[in-house]
C-alpha positions as CSV (number, residue, x, y, z in Angstrom):
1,X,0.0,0.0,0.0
2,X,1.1,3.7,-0.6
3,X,1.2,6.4,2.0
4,X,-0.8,9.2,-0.4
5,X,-3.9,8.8,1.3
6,X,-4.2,10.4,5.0
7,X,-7.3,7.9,5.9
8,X,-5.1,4.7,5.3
9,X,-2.7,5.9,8.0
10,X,-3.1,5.8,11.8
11,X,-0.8,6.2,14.8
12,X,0.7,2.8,15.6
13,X,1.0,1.6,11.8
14,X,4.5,0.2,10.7
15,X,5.7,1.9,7.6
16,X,8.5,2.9,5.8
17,X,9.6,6.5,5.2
18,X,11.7,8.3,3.0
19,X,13.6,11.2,5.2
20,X,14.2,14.9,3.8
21,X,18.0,13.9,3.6
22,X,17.2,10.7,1.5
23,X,15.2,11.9,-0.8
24,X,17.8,11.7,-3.6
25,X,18.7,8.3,-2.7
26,X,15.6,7.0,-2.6
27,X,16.6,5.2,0.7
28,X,13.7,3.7,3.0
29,X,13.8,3.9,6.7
30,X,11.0,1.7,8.5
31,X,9.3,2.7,11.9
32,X,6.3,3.0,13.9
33,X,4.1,6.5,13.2
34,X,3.6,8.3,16.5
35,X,2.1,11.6,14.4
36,X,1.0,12.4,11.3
37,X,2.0,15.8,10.4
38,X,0.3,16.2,7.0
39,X,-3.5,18.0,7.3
40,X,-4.7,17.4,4.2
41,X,-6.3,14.4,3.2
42,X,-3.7,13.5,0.5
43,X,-0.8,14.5,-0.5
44,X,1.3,13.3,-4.4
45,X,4.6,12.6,-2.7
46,X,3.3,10.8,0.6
47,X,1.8,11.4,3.8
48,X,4.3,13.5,6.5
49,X,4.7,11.6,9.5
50,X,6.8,11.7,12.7
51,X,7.8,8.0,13.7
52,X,8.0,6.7,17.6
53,X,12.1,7.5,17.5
54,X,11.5,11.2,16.6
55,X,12.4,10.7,12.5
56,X,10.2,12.9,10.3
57,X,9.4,12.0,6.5
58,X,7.5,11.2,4.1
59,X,5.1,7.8,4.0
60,X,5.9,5.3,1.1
61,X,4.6,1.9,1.7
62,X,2.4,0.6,4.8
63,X,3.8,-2.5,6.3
64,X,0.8,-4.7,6.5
């Protein structure tokens, strides 16, 4: 699953992220989301979420 759509994420979910400084690299970092940061209810590049470990970035794929 992709991390466009704000409904499909909840606090507590696993998913991976892509973080500001990785963006180039494409490189994935997977976590639990303590917050999602993102108001609107999508978003073309992923939702914005803050995982349990304080990392912020951008949702990619929910780990189901």
């Amino acid at each position: 699953m992709n991390g466009q759509q704000r409904s499909t994420i909840t606090p507590g979910i696993e998913v991976d992220i892509v973080l500001k400084q990785d963006q180039r690299s494409g490189k994935l970092t997977r976590g639990i989301v303590k917050d999602l940061l993102t108001k609107s209810p999508s978003h073309p590049h992923g939702i914005k979420v803050r995982l349990t470990d304080g990392q912020v970035g951008r949702v990619k794929n929910i780990i189901t």
